[in-house]
VONUNU-694198 format. One line per 4 residues: number of its first residue (from 1); their letters; for each residue x negated, z negated, y negated of N, C-alpha, C. Coordinates in Angstrom, 3 decimals, m for minus. Last residue first. Layout:
<lopas>
NUM) a) X/Z/Y/X/Z/Y/X/Z/Y; ...
</lopas>
This chain:
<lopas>
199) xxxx) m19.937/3.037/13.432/m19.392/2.294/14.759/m18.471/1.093/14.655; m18.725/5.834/11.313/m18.907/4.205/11.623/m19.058/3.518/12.875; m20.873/8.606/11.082/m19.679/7.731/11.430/m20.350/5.935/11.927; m22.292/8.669/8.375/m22.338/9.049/9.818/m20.989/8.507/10.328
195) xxxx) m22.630/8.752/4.927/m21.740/9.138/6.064/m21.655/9.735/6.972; m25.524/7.162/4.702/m24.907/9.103/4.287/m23.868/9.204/5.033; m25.370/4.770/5.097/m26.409/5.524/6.055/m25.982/6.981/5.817; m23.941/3.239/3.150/m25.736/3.442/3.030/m26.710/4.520/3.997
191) xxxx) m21.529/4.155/4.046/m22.038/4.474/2.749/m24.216/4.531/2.530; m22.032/2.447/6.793/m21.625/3.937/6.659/m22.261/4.884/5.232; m22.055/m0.072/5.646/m23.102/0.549/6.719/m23.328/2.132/6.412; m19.911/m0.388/4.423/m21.551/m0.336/3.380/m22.302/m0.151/4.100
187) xxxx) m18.173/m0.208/6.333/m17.679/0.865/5.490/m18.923/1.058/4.791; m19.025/m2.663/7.816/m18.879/m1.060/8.372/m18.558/m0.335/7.474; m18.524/m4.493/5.963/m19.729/m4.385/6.072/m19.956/m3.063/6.850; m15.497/m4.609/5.663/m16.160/m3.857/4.947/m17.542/m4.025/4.665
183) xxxx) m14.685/m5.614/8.427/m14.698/m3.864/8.580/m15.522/m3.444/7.123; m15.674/m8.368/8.742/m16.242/m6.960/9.027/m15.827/m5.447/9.111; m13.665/m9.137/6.571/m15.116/m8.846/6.513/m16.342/m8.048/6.839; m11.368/m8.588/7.544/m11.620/m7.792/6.082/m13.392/m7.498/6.154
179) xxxx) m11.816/m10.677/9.621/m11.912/m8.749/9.668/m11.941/m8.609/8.321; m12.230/m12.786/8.203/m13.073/m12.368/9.225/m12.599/m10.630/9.335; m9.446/m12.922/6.644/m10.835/m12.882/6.062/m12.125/m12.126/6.864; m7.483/m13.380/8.805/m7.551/m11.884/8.234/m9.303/m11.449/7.186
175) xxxx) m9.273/m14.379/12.153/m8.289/m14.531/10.533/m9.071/m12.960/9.703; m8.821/m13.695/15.121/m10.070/m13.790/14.284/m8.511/m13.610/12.832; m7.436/m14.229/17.446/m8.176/m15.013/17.056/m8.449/m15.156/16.059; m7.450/m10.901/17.958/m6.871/m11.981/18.459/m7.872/m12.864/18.280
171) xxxx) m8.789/m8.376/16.146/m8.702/m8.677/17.112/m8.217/m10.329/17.374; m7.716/m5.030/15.157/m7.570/m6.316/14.759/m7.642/m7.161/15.974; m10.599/m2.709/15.044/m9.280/m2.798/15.764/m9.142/m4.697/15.057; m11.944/m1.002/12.111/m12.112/m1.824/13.680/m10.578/m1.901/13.730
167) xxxx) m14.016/0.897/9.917/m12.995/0.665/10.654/m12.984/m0.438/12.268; m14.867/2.862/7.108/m14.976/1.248/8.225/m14.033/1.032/8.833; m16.113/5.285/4.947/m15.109/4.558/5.655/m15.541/3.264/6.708; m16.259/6.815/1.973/m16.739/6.302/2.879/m15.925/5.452/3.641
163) xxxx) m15.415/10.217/m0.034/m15.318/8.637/0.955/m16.202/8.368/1.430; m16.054/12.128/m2.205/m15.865/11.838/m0.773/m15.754/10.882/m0.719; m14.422/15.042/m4.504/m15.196/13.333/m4.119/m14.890/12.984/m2.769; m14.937/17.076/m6.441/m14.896/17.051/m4.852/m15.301/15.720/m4.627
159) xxxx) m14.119/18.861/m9.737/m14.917/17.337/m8.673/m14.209/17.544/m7.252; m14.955/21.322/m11.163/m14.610/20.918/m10.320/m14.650/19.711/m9.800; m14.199/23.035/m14.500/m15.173/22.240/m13.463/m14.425/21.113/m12.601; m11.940/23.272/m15.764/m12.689/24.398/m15.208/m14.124/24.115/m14.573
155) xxxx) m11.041/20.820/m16.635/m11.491/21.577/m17.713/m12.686/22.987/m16.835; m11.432/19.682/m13.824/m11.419/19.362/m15.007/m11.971/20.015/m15.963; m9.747/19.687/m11.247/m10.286/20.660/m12.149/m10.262/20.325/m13.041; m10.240/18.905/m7.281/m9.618/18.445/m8.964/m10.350/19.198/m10.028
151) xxxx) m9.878/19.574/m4.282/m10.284/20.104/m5.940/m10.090/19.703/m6.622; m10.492/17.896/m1.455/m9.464/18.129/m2.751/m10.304/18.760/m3.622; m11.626/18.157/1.107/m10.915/19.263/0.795/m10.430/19.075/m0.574; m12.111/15.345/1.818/m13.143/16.496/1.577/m12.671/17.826/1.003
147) xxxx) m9.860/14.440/2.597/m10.415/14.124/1.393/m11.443/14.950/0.469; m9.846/14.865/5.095/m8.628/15.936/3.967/m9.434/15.576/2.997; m11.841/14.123/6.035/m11.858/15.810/6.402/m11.022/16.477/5.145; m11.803/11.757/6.117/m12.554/11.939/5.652/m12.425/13.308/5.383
143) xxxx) m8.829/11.531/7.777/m9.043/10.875/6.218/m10.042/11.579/5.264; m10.128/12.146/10.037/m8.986/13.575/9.588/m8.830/12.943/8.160; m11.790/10.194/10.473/m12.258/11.291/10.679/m11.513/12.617/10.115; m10.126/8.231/10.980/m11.085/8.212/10.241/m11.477/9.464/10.037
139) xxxx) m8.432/8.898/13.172/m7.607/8.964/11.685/m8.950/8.818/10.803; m10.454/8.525/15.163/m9.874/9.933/14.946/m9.033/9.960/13.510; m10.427/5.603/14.949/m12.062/6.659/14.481/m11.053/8.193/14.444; m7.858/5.255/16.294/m8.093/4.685/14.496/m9.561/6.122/14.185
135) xxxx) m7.741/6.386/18.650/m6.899/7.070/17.390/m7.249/6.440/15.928; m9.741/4.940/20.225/m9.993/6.185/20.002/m9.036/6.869/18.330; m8.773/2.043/19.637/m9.730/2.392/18.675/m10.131/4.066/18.761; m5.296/2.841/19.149/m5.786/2.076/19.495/m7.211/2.416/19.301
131) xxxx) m1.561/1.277/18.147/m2.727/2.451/17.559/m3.673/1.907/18.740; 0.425/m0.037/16.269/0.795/0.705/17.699/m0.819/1.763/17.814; m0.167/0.858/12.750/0.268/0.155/13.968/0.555/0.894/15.089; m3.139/0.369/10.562/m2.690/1.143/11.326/m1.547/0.922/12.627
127) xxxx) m3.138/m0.106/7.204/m3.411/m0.865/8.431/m2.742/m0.065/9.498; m6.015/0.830/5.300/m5.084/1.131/5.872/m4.677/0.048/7.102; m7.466/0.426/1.253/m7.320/m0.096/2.920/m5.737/0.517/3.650; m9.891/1.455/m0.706/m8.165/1.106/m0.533/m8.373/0.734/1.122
123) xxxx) m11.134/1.121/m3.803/m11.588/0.849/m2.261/m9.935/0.589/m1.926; m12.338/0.989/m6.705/m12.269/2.197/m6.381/m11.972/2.146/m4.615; m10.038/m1.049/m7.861/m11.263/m0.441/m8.127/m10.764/0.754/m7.228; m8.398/m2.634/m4.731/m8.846/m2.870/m6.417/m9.959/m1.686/m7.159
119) xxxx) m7.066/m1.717/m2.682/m7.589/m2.835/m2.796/m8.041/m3.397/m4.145; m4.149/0.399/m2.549/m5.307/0.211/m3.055/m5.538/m1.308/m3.556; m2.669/0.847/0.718/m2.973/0.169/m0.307/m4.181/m0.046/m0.918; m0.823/1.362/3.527/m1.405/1.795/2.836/m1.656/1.299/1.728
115) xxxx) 0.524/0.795/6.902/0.335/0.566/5.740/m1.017/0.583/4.801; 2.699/2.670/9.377/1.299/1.894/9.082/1.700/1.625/7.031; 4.781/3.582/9.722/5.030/2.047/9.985/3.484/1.917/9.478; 5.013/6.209/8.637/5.989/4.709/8.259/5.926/3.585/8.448
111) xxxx) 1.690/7.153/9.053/3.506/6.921/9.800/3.300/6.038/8.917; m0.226/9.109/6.859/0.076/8.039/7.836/1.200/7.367/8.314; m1.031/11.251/5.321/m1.441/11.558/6.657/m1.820/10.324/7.615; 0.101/10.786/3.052/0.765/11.580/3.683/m0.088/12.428/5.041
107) xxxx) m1.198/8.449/1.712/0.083/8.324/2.496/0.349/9.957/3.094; m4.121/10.060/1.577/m3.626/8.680/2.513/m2.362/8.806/2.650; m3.611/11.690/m0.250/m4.153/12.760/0.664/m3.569/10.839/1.674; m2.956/9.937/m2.684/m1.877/10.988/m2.221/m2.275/11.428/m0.688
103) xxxx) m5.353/8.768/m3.186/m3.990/7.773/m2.471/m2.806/8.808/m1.991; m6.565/10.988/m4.159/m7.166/10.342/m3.028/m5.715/9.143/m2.157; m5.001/11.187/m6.278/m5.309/12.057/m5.364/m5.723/11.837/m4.137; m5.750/8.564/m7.926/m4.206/9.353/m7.447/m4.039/10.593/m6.317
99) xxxx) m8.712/9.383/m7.913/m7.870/7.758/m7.260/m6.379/7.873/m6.495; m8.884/11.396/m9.980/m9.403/11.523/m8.610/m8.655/10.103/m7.273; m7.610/10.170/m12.298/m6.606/11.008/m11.065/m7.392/11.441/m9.787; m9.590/8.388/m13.106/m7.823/7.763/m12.350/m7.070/8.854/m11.293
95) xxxx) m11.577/9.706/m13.616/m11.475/8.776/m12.770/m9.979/8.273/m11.445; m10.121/10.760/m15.564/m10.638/11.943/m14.461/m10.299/10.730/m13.493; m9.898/8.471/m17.271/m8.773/9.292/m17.207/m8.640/10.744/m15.827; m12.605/8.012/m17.908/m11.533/6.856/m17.018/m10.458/7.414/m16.453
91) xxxx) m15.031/10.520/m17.946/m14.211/9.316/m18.865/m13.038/8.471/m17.517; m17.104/11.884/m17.006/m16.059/12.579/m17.200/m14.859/11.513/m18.003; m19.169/9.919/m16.692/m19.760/11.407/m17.370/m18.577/11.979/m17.702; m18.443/7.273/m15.916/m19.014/7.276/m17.082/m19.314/8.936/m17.268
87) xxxx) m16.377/7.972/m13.796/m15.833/7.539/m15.110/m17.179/7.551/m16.188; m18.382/9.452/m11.682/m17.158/10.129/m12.771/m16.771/9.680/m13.711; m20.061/7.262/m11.426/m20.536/8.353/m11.817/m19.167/9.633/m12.909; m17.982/5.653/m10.073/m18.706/5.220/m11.103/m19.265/6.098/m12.247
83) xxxx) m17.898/7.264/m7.898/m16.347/7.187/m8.362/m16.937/6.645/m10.082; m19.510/7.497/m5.324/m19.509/7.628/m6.974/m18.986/7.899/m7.893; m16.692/7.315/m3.146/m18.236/7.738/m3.260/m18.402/7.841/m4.802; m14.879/4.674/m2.392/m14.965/6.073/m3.233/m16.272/6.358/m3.498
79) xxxx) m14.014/3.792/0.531/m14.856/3.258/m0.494/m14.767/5.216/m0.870; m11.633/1.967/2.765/m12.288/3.529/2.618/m13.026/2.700/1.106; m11.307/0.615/5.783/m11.629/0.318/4.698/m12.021/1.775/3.905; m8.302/0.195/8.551/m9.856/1.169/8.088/m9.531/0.811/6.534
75) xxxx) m7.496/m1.164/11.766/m7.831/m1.720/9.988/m8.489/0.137/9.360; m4.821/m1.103/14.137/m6.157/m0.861/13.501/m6.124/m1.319/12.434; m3.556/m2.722/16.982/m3.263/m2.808/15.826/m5.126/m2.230/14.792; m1.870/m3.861/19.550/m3.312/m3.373/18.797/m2.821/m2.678/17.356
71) xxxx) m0.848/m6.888/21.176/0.004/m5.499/20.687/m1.332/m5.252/19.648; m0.104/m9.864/21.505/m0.790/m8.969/22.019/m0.123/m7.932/20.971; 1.405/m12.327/20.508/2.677/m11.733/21.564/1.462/m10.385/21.672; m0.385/m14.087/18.792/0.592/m14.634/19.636/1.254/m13.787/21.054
67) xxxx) m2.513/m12.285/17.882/m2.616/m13.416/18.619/m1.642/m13.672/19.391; m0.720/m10.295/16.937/m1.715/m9.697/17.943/m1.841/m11.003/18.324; 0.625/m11.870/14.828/1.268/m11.357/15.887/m0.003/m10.608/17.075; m1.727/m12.360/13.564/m0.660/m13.383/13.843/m0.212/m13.078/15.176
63) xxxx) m1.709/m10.457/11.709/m3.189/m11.139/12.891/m2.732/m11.282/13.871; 0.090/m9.558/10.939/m0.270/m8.915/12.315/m1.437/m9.649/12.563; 0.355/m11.404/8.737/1.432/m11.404/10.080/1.203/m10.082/10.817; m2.610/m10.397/7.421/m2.405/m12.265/8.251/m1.085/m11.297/9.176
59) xxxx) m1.681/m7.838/6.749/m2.654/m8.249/7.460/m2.476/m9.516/8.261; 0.309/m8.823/4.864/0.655/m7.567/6.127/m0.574/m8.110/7.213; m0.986/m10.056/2.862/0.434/m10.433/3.579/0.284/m9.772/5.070; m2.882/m7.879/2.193/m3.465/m8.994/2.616/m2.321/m9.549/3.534
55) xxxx) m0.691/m5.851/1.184/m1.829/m5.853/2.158/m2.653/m6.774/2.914; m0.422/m7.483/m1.028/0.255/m6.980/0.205/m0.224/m7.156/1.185; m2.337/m7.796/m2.638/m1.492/m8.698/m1.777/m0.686/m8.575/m1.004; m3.191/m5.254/m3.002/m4.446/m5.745/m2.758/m3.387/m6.748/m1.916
51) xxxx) 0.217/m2.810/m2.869/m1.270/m3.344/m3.762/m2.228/m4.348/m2.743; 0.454/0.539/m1.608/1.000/m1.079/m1.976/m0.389/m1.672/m2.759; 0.596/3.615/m4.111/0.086/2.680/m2.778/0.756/1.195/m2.971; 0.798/5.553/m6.214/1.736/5.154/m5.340/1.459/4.249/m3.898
47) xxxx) m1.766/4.051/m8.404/m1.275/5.280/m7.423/0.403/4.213/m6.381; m1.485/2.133/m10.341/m1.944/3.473/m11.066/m1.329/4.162/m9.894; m0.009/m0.204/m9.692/0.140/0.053/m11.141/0.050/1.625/m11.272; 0.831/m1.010/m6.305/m0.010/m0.825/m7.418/0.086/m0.056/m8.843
43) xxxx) 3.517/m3.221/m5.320/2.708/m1.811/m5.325/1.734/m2.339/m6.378; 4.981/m5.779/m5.254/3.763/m5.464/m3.673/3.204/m3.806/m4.436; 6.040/m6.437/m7.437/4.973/m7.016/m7.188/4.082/m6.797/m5.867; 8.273/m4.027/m7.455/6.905/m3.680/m8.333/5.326/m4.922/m8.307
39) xxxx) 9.637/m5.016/m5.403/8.882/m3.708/m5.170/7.580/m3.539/m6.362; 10.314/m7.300/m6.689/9.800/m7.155/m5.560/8.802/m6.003/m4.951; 11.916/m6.077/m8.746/10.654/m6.869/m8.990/9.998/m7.244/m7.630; 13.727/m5.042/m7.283/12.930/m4.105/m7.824/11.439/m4.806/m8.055
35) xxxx) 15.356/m6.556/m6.123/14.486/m6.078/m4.989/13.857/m4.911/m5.774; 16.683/m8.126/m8.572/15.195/m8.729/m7.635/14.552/m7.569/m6.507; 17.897/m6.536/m9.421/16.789/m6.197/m10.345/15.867/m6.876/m9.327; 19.956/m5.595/m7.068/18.879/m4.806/m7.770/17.746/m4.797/m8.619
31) xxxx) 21.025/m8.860/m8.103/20.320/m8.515/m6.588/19.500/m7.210/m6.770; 22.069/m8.311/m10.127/21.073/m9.227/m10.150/20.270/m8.913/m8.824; 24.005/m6.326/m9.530/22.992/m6.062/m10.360/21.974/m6.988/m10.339; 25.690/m8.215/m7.606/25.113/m7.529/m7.723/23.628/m6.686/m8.505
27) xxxx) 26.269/m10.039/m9.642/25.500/m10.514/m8.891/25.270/m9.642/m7.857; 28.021/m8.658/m11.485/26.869/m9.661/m12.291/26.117/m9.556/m10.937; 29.898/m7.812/m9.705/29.526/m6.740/m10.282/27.652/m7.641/m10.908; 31.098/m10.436/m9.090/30.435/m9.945/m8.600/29.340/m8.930/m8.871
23) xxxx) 31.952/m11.256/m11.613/30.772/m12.125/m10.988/30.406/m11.362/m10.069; 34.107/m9.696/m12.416/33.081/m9.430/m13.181/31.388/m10.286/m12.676; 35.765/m10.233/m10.217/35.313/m8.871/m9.808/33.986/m8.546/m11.182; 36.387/m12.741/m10.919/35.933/m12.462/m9.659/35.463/m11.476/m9.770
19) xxxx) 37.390/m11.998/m13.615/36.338/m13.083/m13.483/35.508/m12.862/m12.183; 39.500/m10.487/m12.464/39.155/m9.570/m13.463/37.461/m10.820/m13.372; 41.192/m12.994/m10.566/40.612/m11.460/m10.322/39.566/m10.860/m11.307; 41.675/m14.474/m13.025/40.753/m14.777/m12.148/40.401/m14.108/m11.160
15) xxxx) 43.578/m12.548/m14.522/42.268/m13.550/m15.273/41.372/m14.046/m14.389; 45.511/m13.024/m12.775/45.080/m11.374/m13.191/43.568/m11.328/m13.573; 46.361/m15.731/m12.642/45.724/m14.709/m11.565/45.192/m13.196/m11.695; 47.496/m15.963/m15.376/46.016/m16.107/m14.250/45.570/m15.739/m13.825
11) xxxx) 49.468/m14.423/m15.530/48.822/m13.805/m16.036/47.476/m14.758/m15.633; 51.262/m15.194/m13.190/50.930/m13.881/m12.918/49.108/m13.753/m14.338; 51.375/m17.620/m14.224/50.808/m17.770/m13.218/50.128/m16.698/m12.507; 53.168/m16.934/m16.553/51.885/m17.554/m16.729/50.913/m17.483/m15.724
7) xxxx) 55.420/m16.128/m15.380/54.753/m15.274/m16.160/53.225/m15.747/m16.069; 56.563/m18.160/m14.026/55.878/m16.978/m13.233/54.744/m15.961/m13.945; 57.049/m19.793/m16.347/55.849/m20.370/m15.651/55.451/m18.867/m14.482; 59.403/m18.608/m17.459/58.450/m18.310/m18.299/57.157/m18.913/m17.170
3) xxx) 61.644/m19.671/m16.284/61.479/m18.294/m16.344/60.061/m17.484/m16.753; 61.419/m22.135/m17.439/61.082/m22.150/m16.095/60.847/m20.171/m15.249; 62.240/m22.449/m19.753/60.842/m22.700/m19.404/60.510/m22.185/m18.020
</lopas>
């Protein structure tokens, strides 16, 4: 018998290695699927942007932080100029990629650290960091410029869609509601007054 208990003890331990290394492997993979579902509850469905709660998230902990420890920080609201007009004459499907296009020309004319996201519909928001109000109206302004530039070709007709924009600095004190607010009464200023620039 006694020749025989090493055996046994070897073949445990083989059994509780092979258990160890199958829990991990398990809890691993588990950890990939959460920082996926993570990723797929801060983006948006149609363009590569974050989504409406994000954004909101992001917003409050820089209120936050501009209150507590200072440091500037921009907003800008953009609005799709008769974005309405396309889905009912050209269908939902134009619609969408003028949207995809428009979220394309945004991330790739904003740092890593700012943040980008479509709000719902046709209205996305940026939050701008380390920034201050000359460089936010100047990103307004190079937003509006690329935007102005896209072609989309549908069926050998063209759409050119523009923006409208709003913008302020985040200011100490004020909750994320209060700016959302006023930057998107500056964006229906703008829109109503033919896109002048925003004050």
């Amino acid at each position: 018998m006694q020749d025989v208990e090493p055996e046994k003890h070897a073949k445990n331990d083989g059994a509780s290695s092979a258990s160890l290394e199958e829990l991990r492997r398990e809890n691993a993979l588990l950890k990939q699927k959460i920082v996926k579902l993570e990723r797929l509850a801060s983006r948006d469905t149609l363009t590569p942007l974050f989504n409406r709660r994000h954004f909101l998230e992001v917003l409050e902990r820089w209120s936050w932080r501009a209150e507590r420890y200072g440091g500037d920080y921009g907003i800008i609201f953009i609005d799709v100029d008769e974005l309405k007009a396309v889905n009912d004459g050209m269908g939902h499907v134009i619609g969408d990629k003028v949207l995809i296009a428009i979220a394309n020309v945004l991330v790739d004319n904003i740092r890593r650290s700012d943040v980008a996201a479509r709000l719902g519909g046709d209205e996305f928001g940026i939050l701008l960091d380390s920034t201050n109000d000359d460089e936010v109206l100047a990103k307004v302004e190079e937003l509006r410029s690329e935007v102005s530039k896209l072609q989309i070709d549908v069926e050998g007709e063209i759409v050119n869609p523009t923006i409208s924009l709003g913008h302020s600095m985040l200011e100490a004190g004020k909750t994320a509601d209060d700016i959302m607010e006023k930057v998107d009464r500056r964006m229906y200023r703008e829109k109503r007054a033919g896109k002048s620039p925003a004050s």
